[in-house]
Backbone bond lengths (Angstrom), bond angles and torsions (degrees), N, CA, C in turn:
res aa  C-N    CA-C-N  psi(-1)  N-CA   C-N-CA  omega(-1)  CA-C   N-CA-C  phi
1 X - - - 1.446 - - 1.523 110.87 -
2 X 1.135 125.36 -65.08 1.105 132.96 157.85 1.966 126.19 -33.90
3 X 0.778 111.55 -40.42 1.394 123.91 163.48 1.230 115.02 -54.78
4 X 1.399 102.40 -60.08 1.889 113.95 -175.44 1.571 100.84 -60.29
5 X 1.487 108.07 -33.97 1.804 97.10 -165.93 1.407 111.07 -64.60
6 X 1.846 110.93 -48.77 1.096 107.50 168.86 1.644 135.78 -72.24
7 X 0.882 110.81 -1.14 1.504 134.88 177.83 2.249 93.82 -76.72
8 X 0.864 116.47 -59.33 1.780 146.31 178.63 1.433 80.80 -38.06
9 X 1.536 103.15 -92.12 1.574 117.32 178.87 1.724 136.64 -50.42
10 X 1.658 103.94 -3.38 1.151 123.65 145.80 1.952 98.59 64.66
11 X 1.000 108.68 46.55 1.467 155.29 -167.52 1.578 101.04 -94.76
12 X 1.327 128.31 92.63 1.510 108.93 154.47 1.329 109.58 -93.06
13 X 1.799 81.64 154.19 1.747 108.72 -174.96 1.442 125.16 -163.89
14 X 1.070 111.00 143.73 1.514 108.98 -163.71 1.832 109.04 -90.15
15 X 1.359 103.51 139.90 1.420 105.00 -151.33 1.664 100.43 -106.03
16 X 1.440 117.62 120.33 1.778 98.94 161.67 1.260 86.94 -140.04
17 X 1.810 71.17 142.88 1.492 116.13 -175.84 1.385 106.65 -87.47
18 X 1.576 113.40 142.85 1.490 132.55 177.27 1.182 101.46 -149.76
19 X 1.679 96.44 162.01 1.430 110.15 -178.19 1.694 106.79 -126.81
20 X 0.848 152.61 89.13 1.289 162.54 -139.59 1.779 103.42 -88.24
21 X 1.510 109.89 -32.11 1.427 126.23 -174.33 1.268 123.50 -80.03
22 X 1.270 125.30 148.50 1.509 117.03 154.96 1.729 130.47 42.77
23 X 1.377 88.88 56.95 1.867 88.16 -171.39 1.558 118.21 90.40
24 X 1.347 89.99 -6.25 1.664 89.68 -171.34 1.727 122.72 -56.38
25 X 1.393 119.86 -157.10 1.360 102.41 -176.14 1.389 95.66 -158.33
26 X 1.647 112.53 122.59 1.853 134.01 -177.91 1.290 87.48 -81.34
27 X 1.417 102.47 165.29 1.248 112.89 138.89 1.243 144.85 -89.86
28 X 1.463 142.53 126.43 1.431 120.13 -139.11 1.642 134.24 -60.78
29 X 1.576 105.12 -18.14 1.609 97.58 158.95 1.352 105.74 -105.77
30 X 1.335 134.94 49.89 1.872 123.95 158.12 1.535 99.11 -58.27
31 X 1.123 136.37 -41.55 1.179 114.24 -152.38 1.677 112.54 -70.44
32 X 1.462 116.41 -7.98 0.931 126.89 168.58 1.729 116.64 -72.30
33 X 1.104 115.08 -5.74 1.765 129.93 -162.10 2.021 88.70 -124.06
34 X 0.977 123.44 -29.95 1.569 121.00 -162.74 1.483 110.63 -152.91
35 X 1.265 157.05 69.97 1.466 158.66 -116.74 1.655 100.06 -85.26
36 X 1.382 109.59 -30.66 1.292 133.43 -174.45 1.344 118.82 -97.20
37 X 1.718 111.46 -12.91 1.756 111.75 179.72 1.300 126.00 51.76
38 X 1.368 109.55 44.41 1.047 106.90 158.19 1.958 108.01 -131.28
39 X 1.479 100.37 -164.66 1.743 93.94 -166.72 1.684 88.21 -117.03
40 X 1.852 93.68 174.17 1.606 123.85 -18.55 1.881 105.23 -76.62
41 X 1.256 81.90 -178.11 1.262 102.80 171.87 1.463 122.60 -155.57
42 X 1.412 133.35 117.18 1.503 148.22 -173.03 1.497 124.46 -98.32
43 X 1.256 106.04 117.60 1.468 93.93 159.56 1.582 118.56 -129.10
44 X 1.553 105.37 123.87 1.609 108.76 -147.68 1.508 93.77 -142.63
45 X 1.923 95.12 118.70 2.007 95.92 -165.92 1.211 144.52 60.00
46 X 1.673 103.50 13.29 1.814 132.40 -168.06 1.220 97.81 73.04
47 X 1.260 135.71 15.78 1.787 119.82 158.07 1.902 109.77 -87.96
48 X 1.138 105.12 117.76 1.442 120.41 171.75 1.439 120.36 -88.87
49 X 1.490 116.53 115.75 1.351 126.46 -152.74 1.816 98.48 -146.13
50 X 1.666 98.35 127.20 1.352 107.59 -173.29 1.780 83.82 -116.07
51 X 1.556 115.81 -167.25 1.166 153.45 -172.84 1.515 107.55 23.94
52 X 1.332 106.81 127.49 1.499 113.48 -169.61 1.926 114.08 -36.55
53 X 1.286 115.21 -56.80 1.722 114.48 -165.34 1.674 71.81 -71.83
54 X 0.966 150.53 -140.62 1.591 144.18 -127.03 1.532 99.13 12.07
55 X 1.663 110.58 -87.47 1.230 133.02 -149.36 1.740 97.42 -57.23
56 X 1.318 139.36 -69.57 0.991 145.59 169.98 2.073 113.28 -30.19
57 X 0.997 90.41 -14.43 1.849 84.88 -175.89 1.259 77.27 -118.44
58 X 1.335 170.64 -91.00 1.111 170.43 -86.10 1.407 89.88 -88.97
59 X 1.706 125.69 -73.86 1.273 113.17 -168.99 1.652 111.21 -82.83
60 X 1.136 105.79 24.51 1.912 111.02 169.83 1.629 100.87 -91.79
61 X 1.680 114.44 -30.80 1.391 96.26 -176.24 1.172 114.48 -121.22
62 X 1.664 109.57 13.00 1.721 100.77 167.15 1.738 110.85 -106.94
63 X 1.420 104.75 -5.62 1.751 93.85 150.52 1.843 94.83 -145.68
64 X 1.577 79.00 110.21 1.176 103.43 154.83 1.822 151.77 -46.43
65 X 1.393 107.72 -26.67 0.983 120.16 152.18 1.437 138.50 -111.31
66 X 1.971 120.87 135.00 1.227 122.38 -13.33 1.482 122.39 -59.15
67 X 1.159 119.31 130.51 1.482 124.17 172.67 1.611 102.77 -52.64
68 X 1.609 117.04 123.96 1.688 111.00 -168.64 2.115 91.15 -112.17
69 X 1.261 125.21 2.16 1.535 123.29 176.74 2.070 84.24 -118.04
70 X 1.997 80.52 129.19 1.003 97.55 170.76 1.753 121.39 -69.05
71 X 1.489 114.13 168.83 1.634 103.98 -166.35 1.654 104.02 -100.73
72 X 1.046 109.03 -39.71 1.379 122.99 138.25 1.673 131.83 -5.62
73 X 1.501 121.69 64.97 1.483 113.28 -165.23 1.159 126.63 -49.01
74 X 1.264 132.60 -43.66 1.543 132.87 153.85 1.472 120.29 -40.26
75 X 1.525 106.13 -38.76 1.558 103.04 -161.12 1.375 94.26 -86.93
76 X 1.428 117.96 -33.23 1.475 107.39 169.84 1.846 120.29 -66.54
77 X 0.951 99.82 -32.35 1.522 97.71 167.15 1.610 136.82 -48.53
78 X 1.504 82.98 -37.90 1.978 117.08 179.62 1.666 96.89 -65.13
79 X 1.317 92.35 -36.95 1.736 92.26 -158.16 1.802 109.92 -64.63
80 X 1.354 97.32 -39.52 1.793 146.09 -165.86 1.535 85.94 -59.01
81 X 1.604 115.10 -58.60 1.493 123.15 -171.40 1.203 111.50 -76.96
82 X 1.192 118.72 -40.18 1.908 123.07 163.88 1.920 108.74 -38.85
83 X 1.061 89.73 -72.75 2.005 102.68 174.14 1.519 98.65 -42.28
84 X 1.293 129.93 -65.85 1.013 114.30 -147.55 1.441 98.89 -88.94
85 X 1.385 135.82 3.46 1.636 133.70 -178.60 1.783 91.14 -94.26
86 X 1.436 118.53 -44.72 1.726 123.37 178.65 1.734 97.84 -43.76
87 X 1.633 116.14 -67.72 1.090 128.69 -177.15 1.749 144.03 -52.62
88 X 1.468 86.45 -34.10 1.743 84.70 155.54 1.454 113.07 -148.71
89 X 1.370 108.72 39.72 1.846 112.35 150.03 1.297 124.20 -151.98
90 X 1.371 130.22 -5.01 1.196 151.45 161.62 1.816 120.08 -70.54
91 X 1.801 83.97 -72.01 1.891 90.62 -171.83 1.516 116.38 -63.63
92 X 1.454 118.87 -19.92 1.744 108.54 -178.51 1.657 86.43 -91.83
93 X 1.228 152.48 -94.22 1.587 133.28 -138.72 1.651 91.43 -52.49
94 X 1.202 129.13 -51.36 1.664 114.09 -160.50 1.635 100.43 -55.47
95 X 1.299 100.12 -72.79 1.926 102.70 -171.68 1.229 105.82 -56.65
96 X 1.506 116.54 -83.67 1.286 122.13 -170.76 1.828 116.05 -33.68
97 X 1.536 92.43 -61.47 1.605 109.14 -167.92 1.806 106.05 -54.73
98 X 1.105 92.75 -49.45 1.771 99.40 -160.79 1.523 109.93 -100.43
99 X 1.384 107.76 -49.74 1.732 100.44 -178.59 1.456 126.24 -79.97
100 X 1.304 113.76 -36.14 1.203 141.54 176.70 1.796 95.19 -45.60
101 X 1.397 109.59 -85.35 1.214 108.47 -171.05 2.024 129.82 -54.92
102 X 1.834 94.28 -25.28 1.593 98.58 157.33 1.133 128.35 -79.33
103 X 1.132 109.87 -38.80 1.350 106.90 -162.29 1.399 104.38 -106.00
104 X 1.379 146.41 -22.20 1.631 123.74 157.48 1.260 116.95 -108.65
105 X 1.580 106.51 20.39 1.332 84.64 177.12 1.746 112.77 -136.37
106 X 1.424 101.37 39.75 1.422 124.85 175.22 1.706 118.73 86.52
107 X 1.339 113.92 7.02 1.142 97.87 172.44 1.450 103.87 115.51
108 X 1.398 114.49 6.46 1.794 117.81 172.17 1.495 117.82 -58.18
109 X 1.447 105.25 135.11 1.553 108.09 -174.96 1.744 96.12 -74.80
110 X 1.329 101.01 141.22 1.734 112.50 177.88 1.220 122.21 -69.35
111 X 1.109 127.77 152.86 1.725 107.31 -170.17 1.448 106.31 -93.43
112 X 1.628 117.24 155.44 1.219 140.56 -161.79 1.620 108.62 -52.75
113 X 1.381 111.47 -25.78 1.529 129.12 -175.73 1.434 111.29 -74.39
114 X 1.613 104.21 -34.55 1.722 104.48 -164.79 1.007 107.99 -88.33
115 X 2.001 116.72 -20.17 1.674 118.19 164.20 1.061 125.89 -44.53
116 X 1.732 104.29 -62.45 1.084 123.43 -170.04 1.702 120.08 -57.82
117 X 1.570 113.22 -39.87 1.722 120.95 169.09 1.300 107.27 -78.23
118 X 1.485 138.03 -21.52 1.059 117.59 154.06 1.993 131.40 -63.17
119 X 1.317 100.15 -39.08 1.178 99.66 -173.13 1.739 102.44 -73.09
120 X 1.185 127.64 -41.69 1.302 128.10 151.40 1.346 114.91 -6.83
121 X 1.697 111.31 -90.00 1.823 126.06 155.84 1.158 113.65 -3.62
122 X 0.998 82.16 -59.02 2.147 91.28 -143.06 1.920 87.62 -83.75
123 X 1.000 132.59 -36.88 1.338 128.72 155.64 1.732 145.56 -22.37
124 X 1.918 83.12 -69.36 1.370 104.27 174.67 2.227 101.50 -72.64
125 X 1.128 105.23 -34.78 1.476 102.35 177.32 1.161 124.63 -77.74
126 X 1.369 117.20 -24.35 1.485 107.39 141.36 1.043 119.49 -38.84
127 X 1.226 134.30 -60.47 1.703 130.11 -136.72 1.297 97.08 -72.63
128 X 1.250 128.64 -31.47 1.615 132.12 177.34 1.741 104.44 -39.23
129 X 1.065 121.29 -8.98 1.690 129.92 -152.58 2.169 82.71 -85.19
130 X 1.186 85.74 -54.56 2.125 97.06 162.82 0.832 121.45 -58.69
131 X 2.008 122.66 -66.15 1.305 97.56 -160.54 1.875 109.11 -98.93
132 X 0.912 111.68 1.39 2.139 96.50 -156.29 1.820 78.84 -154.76
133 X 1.344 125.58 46.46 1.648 112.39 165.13 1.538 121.20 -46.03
134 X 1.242 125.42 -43.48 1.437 125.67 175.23 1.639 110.59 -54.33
135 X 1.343 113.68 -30.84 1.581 114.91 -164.11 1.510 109.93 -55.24
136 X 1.525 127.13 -13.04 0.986 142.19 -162.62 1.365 143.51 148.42
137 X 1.826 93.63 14.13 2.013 97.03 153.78 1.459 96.09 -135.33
138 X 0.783 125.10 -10.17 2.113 96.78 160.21 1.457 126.27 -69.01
139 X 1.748 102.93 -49.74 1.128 97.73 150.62 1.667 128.30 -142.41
140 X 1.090 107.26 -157.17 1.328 95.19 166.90 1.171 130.33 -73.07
141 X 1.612 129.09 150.29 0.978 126.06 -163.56 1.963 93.02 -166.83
142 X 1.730 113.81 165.59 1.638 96.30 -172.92 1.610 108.70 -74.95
143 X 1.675 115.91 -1.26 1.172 97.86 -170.84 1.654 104.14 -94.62
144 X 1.168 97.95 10.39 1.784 109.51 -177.23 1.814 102.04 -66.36
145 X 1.351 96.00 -45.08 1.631 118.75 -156.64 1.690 88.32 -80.99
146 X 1.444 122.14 -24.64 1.487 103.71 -178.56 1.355 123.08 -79.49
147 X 1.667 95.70 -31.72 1.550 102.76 -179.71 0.999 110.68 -69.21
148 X 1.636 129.57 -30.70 1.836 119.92 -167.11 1.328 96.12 -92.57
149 X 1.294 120.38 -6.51 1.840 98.52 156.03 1.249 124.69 -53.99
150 X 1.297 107.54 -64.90 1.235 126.48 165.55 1.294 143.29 -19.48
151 X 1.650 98.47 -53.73 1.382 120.59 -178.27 1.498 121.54 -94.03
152 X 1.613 88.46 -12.93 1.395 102.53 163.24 1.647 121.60 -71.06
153 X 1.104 112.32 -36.02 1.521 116.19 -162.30 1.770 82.21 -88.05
154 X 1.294 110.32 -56.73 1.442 109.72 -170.31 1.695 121.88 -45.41
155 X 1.611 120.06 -59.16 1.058 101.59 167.19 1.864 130.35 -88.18
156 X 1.442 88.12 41.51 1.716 75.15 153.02 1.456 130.35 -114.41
157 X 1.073 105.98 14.48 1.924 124.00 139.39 0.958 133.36 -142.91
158 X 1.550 109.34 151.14 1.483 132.98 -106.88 1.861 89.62 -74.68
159 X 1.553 125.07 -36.88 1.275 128.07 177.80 2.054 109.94 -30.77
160 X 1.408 90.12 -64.50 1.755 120.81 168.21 1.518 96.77 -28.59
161 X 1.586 96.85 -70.57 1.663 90.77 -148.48 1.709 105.12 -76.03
162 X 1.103 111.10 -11.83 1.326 110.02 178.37 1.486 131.94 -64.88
163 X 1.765 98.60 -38.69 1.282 135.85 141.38 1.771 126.97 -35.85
164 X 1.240 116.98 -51.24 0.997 130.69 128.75 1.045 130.85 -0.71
165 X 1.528 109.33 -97.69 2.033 138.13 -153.14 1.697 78.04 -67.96
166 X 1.829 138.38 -23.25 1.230 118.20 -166.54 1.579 122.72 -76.99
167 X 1.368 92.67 -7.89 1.785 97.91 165.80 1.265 106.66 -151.76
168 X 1.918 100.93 107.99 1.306 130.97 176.18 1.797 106.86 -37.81
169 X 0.868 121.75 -87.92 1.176 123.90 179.57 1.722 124.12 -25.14
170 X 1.175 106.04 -34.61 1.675 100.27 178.12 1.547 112.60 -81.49
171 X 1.622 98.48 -41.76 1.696 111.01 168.83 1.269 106.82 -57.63
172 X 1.442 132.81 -64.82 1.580 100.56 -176.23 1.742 118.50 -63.09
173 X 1.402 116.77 -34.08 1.543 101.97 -177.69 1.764 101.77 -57.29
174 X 1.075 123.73 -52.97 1.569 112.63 178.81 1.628 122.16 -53.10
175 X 1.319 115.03 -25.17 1.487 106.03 173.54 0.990 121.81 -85.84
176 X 1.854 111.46 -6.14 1.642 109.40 163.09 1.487 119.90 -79.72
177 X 1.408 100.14 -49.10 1.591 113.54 172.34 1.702 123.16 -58.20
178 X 1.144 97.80 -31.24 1.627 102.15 -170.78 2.122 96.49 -76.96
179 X 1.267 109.87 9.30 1.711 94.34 -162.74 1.956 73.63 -126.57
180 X 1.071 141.10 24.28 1.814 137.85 150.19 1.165 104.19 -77.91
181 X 1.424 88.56 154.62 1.287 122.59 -168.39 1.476 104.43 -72.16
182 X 1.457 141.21 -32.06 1.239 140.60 154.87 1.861 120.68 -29.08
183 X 1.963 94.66 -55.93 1.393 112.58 -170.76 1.994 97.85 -71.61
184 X 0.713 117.99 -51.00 1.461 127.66 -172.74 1.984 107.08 -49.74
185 X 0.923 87.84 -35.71 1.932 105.30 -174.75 1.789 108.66 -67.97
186 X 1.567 97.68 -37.04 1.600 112.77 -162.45 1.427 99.40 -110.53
187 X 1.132 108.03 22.68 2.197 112.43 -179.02 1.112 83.60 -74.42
188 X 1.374 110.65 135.07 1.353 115.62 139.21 1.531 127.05 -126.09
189 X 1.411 123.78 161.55 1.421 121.43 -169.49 1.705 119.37 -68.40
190 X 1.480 107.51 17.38 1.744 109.24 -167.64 2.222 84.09 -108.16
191 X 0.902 110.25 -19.83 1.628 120.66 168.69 1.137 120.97 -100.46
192 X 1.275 103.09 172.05 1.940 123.22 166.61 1.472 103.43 -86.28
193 X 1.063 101.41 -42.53 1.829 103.21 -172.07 1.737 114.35 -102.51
């Protein structure tokens, strides 16, 4: 998420990679960048900035262009509610629930629970397609960058994408968005996208 924003804002920056998980490997002062070691974590102009919504609004309003929060108080609100519906009902059944268990962990069927709160998700975030479209499919916006995280990890198995194909409207806005030049930069080989 963070990547894409600054990627948006056309921001160079030097990128290190960590793995915070499972054996993974910090670098020996992160904890000075994240107290808790986990990602992301920024340090931009000697300002030190942990947890994604910090860091993501931080560099929305210290470079201003493209402006990624709508000006629009409602529509920024919509956007606000997008993030925070990605953030605690979306990203654990999509990642956790669905990709997590296909894709690193040999091919385990997902449990019946993480379907079901995913398809939930991916439901209620559709409906935004009605009420608050600017909040984050006309254009960009930071909650744009949360959902194609998401949907990134999510549909790259087949559970995901199936999940997916169940509301037309989000699947085609993601098969337009997922083929930018933003998304293409931040592929990585643990996805399809």
């Amino acid at each position: 998420m963070v990547r894409l924003v600054l990627l948006a804002k056309e921001v160079e920056f030097v990128l290190i990679e960590t793995d915070p998980f499972e054996g993974g490997r910090l670098p020996e002062d992160y904890n000075l960048r994240h107290p808790f070691k986990r990602i992301p974590a920024i340090e931009m102009d000697g300002v030190r900035l942990y947890e994604t919504d910090a860091v993501v609004h931080y560099i929305d309003a210290v470079i201003e262009r493209p402006a990624l929060t709508p000006s629009d108080a409602e529509t920024a609100a919509r956007m606000r509610q997008i993030m925070r519906i990605v953030d605690n009902y979306a990203y654990r059944p999509l990642v956790w629930g669905l990709y997590v268990p296909v894709w690193w962990r040999e091919g385990l069927e997902p449990a019946q629970e993480a379907l079901e709160k995913s398809r939930q998700a991916l439901g209620v975030l559709d409906g935004f397609f009605d009420t608050s479209p600017d909040a984050c499919f006309n254009r960009w916006t930071l909650a744009t960058f949360y959902l194609a995280s998401v949907l990134g990890a999510a549909d790259s198995v087949p559970q995901g994408t199936a999940l997916i194909d169940e509301c037309p409207r989000l699947r085609e806005w993601w098969n337009g968005f997922r083929m930018e030049p933003v998304m293409a930069k931040t592929r990585s080989k643990h996805t399809k996208f």
